[in-house]
C-alpha positions, -999 to +999 in steps of 0.1 A: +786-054+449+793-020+452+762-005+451+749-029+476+776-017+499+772+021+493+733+016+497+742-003+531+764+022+545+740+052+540+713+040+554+738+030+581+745+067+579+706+079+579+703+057+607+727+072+627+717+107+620+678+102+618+671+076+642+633+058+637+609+074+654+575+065+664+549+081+635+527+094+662+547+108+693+579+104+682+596+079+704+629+065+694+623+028+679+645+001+675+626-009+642+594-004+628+575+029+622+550+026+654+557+024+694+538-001+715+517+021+734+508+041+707+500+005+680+475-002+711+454+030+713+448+031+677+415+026+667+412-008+657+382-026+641+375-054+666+350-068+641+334-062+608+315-076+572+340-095+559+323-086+523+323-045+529+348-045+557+319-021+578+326-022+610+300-038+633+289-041+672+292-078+670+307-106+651+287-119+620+288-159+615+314-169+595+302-167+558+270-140+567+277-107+553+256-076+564+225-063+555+239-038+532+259-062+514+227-087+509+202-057+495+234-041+470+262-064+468+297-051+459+311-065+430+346-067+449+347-101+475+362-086+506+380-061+527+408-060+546+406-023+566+417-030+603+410+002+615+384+033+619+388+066+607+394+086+638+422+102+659+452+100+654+449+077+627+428+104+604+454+132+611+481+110+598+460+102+565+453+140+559+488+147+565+503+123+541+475+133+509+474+168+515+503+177+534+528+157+514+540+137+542+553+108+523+571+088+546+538+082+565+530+057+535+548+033+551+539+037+587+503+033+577+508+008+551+525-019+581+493-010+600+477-036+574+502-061+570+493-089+593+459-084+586+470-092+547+496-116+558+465-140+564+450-136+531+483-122+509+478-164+492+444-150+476+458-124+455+483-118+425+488-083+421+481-051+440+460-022+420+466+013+435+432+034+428+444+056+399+439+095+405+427+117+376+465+129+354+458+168+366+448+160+402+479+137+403+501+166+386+488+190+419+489+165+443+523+153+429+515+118+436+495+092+445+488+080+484+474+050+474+502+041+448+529+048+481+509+026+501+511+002+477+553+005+468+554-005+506+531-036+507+549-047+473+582-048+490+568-070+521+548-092+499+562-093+463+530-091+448+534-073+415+515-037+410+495-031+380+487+003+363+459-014+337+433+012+350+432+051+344+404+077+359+392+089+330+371+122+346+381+148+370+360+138+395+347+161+427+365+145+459+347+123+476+347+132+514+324+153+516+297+142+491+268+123+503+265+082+492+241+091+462+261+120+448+295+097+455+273+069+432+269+091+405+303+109+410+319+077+406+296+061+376+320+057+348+353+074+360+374+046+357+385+026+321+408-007+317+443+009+296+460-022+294+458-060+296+452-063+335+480-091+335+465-106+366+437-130+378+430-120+418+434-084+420+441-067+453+429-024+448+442-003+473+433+031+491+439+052+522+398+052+534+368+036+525+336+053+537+303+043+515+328+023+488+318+037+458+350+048+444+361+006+449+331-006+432+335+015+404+371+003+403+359-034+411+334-031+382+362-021+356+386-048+366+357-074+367+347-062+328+383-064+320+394-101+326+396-102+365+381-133+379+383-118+418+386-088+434+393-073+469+400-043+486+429-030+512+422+000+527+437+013+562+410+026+573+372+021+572+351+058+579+317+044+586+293+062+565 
């Protein structure tokens, strides 16, 4: 009881002295990480594959997947990314991998929420895309293991660590789709019982999806019956 009530009165404390903030212009919040006006001029996905999460000019039919997805079909089921890869939402991703702005995890990681909230039933566990040990030792983390701490605590779903990257591979952004293919062919290995049947993998951006069909591919070989992606943000390749 009294470490609940010393936890309770500092952040009753941090509260007081570092008032919420809006992630993106700063203004002073009641709750949450992001303002109203600036939750509406982000740039949302209006639609998209269901499948590949692509965004696209119109709406598919319900149960159609794009063309893409019917010539080379992932091997993960669908994808929740609500939003494209451009201002201000990009600057915020850069900032939190390379600029070590961790408490951005969690701003971006809410952006998803309700958007998983409606699916969160189809999953059992959450799977952070590993990073390589010595680009993890520079970095000093993993985004895509913060995002996940955050939608953990909203959802419950356990996180699993039953994958490692087994090569340093060459950053993706940058590379074109068939050097990301090849860059990606064998990176990842199962290093434990996966200890789950629906896995959920999660990541910061998803541009041609090669690095979550490798991932996909190694949970699939290693017990998982189904597979998705989370990603917050889609950059259309």
């Amino acid at each position: 009881m009294i470490g609940v009530a010393a936890k309770r009165i500092s952040k009753h404390l941090a509260d007081m002295l570092l008032p919420a903030c809006c992630v993106f212009c700063g203004e002073t919040l009641v709750d949450g990480f992001v303002c109203e006006g600036c939750h509406a001029d982000l740039p949302w996905i209006a639609c998209c594959c269901e499948r590949c999460g692509t965004p696209l000019a119109t709406p598919l039919p319900v149960g159609v997947i794009c063309g893409n997805c019917q010539q080379r079909p992932p091997p993960f089921h669908v994808t929740i990314a609500p939003l494209h890869y451009d201002f201000p939402l990009d600057a915020a991703i850069k900032a939190l991998k390379f600029g070590r702005r961790l408490y951005l995890a969690p701003a971006l990681a809410s952006l998803a929420l309700p958007r998983l909230a409606a699916r969160v039933h189809n999953f059992d566990a959450l799977v952070p895309v590993p990073l390589h040990r010595w680009r993890q030792a520079t970095r000093g983390f993993n985004q895509a293991q913060e995002l996940a701490k955050y939608l953990h605590r909203c959802t419950a779903l356990p996180i699993r660590h039953c994958v490692a990257r087994m090569r340093p591979t060459e950053p993706q952004s940058g590379l074109d789709a068939a050097t990301r293919k090849s860059n990606m062919s064998g990176a990842f290995e199962m290093i434990a019982a996966p200890r789950c049947q629906r896995a959920l993998i999660i990541d910061d951006v998803m541009t041609t999806g090669e690095t979550c069909r490798a991932l996909a591919s190694t949970l699939l070989a290693g017990g998982v019956e189904y597979v998705g992606v989370l990603t917050i943000a889609h950059a259309s390749p």
